[in-house]
C-alpha positions in Angstrom: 47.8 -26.2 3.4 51.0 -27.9 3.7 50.6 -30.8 7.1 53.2 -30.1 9.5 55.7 -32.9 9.1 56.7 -31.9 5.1 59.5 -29.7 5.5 57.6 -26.2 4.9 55.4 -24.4 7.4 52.4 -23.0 5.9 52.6 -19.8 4.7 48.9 -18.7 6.5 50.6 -19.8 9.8 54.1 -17.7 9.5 52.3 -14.7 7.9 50.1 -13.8 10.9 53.4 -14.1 12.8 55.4 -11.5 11.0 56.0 -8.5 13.2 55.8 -4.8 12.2 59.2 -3.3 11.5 60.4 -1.9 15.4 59.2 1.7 16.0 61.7 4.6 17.4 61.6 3.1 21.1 63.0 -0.2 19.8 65.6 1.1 17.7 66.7 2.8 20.6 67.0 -0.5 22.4 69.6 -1.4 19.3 72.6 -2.2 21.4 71.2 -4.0 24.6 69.2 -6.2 21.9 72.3 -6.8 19.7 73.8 -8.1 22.9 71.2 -9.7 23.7 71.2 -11.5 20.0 74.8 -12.9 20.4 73.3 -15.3 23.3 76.1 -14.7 26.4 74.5 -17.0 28.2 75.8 -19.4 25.6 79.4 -18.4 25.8 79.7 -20.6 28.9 79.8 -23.2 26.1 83.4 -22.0 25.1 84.9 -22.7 27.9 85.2 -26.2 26.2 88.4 -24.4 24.6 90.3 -24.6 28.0 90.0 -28.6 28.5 93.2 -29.5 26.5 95.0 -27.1 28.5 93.2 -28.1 31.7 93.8 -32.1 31.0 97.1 -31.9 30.4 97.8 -29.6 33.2 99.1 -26.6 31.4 96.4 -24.3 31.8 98.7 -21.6 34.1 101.6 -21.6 32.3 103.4 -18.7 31.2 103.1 -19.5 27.7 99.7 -20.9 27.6 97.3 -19.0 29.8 97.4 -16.1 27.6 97.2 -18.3 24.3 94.0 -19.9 25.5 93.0 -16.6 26.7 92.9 -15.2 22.9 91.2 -19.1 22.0 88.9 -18.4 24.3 88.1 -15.1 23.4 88.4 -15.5 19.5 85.9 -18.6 19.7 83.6 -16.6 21.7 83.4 -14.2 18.8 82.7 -16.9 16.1 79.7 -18.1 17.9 78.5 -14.9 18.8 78.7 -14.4 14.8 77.2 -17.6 14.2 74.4 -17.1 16.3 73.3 -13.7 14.7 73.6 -15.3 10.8 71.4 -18.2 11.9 68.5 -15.8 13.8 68.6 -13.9 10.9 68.1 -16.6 8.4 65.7 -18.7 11.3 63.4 -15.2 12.1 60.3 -16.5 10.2 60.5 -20.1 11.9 61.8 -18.9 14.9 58.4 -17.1 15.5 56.7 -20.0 15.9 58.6 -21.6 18.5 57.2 -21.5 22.6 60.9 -20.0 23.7 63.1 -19.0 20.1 60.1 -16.4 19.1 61.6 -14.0 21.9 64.7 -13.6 20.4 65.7 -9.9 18.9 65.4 -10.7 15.3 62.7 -12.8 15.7 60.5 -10.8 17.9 61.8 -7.4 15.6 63.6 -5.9 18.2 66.8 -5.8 15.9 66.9 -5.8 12.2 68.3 -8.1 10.1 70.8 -5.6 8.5 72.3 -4.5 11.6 72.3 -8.1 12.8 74.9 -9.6 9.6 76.2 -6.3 9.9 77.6 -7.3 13.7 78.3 -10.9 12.2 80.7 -10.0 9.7 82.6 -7.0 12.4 83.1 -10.5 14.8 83.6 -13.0 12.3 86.6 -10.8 11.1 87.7 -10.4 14.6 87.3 -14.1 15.4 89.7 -14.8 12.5 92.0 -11.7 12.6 92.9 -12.0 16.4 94.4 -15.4 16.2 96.3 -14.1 13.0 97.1 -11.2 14.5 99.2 -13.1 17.2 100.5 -15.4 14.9 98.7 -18.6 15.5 97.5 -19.4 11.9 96.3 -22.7 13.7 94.0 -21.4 15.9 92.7 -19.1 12.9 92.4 -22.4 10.9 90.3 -23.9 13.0 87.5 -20.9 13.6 87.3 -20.5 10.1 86.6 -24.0 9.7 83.7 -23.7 12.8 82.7 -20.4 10.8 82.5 -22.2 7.2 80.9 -24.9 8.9 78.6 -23.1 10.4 77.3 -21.1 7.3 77.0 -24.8 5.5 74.9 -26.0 8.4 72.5 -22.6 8.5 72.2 -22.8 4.5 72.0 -26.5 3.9 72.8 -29.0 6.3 70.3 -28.3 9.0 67.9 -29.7 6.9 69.2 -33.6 6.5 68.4 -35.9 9.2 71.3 -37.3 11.4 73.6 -35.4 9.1 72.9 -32.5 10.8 72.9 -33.7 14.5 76.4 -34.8 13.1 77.4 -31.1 12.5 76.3 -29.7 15.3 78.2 -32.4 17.9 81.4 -31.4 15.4 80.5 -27.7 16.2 81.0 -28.9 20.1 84.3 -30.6 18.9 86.2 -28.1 17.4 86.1 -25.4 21.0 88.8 -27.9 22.7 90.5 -28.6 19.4 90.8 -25.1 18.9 92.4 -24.7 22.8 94.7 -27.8 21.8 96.0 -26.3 18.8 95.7 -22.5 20.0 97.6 -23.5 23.4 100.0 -25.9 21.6 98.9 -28.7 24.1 98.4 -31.2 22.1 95.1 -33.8 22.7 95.2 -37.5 23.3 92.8 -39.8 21.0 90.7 -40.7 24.4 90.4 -36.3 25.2 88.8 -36.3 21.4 87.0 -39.4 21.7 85.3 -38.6 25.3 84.7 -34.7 23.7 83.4 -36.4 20.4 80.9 -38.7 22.0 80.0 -35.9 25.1 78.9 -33.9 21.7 76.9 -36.4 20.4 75.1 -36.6 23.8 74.0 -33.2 24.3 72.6 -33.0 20.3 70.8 -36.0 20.8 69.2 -34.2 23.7 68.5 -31.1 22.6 66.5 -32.5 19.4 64.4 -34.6 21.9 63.9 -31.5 23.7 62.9 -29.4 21.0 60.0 -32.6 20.0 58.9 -32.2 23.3 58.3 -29.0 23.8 57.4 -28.1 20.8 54.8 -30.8 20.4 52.9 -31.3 17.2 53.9 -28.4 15.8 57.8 -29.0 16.6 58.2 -29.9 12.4 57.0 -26.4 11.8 59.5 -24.7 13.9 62.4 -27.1 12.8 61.5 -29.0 9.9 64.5 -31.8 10.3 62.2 -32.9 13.5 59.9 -34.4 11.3 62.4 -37.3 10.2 63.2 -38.0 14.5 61.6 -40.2 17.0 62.3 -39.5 20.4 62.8 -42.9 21.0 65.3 -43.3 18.8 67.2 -40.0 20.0 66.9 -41.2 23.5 68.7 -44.7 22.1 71.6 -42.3 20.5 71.9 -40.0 23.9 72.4 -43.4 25.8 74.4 -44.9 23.4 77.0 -41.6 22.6 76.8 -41.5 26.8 77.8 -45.3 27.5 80.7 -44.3 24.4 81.9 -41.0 26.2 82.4 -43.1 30.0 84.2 -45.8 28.2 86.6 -43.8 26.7 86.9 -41.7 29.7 87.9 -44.6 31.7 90.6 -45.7 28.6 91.9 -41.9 29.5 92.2 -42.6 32.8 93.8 -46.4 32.6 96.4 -44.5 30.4 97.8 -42.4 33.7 101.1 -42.6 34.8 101.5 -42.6 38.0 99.4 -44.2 40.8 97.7 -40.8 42.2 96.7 -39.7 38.8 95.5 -42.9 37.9 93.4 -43.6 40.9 91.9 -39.8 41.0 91.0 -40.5 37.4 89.0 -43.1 37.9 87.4 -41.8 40.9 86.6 -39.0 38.9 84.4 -41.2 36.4 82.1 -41.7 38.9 80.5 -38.2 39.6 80.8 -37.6 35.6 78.7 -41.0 35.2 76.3 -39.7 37.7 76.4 -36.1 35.3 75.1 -37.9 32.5 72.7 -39.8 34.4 70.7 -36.4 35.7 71.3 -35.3 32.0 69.3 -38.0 30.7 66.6 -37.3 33.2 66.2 -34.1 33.0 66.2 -34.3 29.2 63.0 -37.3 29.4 61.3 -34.3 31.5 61.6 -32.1 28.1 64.8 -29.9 29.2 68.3 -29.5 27.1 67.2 -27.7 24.4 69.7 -25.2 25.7 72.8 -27.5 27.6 73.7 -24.3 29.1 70.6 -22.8 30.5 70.3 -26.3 32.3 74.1 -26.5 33.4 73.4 -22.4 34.9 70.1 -24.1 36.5 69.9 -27.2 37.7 71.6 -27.6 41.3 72.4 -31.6 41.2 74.1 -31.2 37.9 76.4 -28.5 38.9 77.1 -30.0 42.4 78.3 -33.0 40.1 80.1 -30.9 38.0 81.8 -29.5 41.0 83.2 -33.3 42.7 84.1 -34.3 38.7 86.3 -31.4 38.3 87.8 -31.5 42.3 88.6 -35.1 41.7 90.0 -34.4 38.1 92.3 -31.6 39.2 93.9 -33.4 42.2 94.9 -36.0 39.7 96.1 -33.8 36.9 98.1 -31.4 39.3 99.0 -34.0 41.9 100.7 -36.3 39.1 
């Protein structure tokens, strides 16, 4: 038997685990578990395509709400295709994980077929809308997050660092994709503050996932066995610290004395964000950033005085 920790799960342990093709009553079910498989909960992470428009105050423009409208939408998609490629190709380690052994593939609520069979219908869309409007940009970058994406699912997820690397990047390119879909374009502190923000929440949610998946975390997600979480709690502090400094470099650059002093205010509830991150993620939560952004009170009561205190400074200026 292969000892957790070497890359391969043994195949006694994932063979008692595989589920019975779904009977008539499940394939009934088809639709509200296809749903269900593209994760909406999750799509709150592409908001992250409005902050270019939203720092540079451009958001309700004529010519830009309805261009991040279609980013928004179109980078909903891709994830949403993303997600049901990966359970498919995860089902048989999925169903050894405390939460990801729920899922529809996973738990044989939905089939593999009709799973890539969705992926392809909204990778297309994904990629065809933005064409479709004639912003080869904003198509550029989704296939890039799409290509990505299949690399990372077929090979990448597998190399230590590497792919914690890939994932933060997969965070990166949601306000790229807004700055280049909304024509707004993105200072080197926005990217640098997103970047290091990115790196943050991976770190965290591989410490999560060693936590709660305990001894048996490298059978779930072999790449665990190469991670401390000492040393991913030294990389969440670390891409933290990087993501205030350069928040407070954005907010030196302001031009007049309002946005300027706002700004800076501003870095104190985000400092006080990451902070509660960093607990709650010691406790054993992050694995999903968005389930604990739609959950925990203190973090969204921060989130709340960051963005009033932003917004007086990027609409008062």
């Amino acid at each position: 038997m292969t000892a957790p920790g070497t890359g391969a799960a043994p195949a006694a342990q994932i063979g008692r685990l595989n589920l019975a093709p779904a009977d008539r009553r499940t394939r009934l079910a088809q639709p509200a578990a296809l749903l269900a498989a593209t994760r909406p909960r999750q799509w709150t992470k592409s908001l992250l395509v409005l902050a270019a428009p939203v720092a540079g105050g451009a958001l309700l423009r004529p010519a830009v709400l309805p261009a991040a409208a279609l980013a928004l939408l179109a980078f909903t998609l891709a994830a949403a295709a993303v997600y049901l490629v990966n359970d498919v190709g995860d089902r048989t380690r999925d169903r050894l994980h405390p939460v990801k052994r729920h899922r529809p593939v996973a738990s044989g609520q939905l089939s593999p077929a009709t799973a890539l069979a969705a992926a392809a219908v909204l990778a297309a869309l994904a990629v065809g809308a933005p064409l479709g409007a004639m912003r080869p940009g904003l198509g550029g970058v989704i296939t890039v997050y799409l290509l990505l994406s299949l690399l990372y699912g077929r090979w990448l997820k597998n190399t230590p660092w590497v792919e914690l690397a890939v994932v933060a990047t997969g965070f990166v390119l949601r306000p790229l994709a807004g700055a280049i879909g909304t024509g707004v374009p993105p200072s080197g502190w926005f990217l640098l503050v997103c970047g290091c923000g990115s790196l943050t929440v991976a770190f965290g949610k591989r410490a999560a996932e060693l936590r709660q998946c305990g001894p048996q975390a490298a059978l779930a997600r072999p790449v665990l066995a190469s991670y401390r979480v000492s040393a991913l709690r030294t990389g969440r502090r670390a891409a933290s610290a990087g993501a205030v400094v350069a928040y407070l470099g954005w907010a030196a650059t302001r031009t007049t004395p309002l946005e300027r002093w706002t700004a800076l205010l501003s870095t104190l509830p985000l400092t006080a964000a990451f902070l509660r991150y960093a607990v709650c993620n010691d406790r054993g939560l992050g694995e999903a950033p968005e389930e604990l952004a739609l959950t925990d009170r203190t973090l969204q009561l921060l989130g709340v005085c960051w963005l009033v205190t932003f917004l007086v400074g990027v609409c008062g200026g």
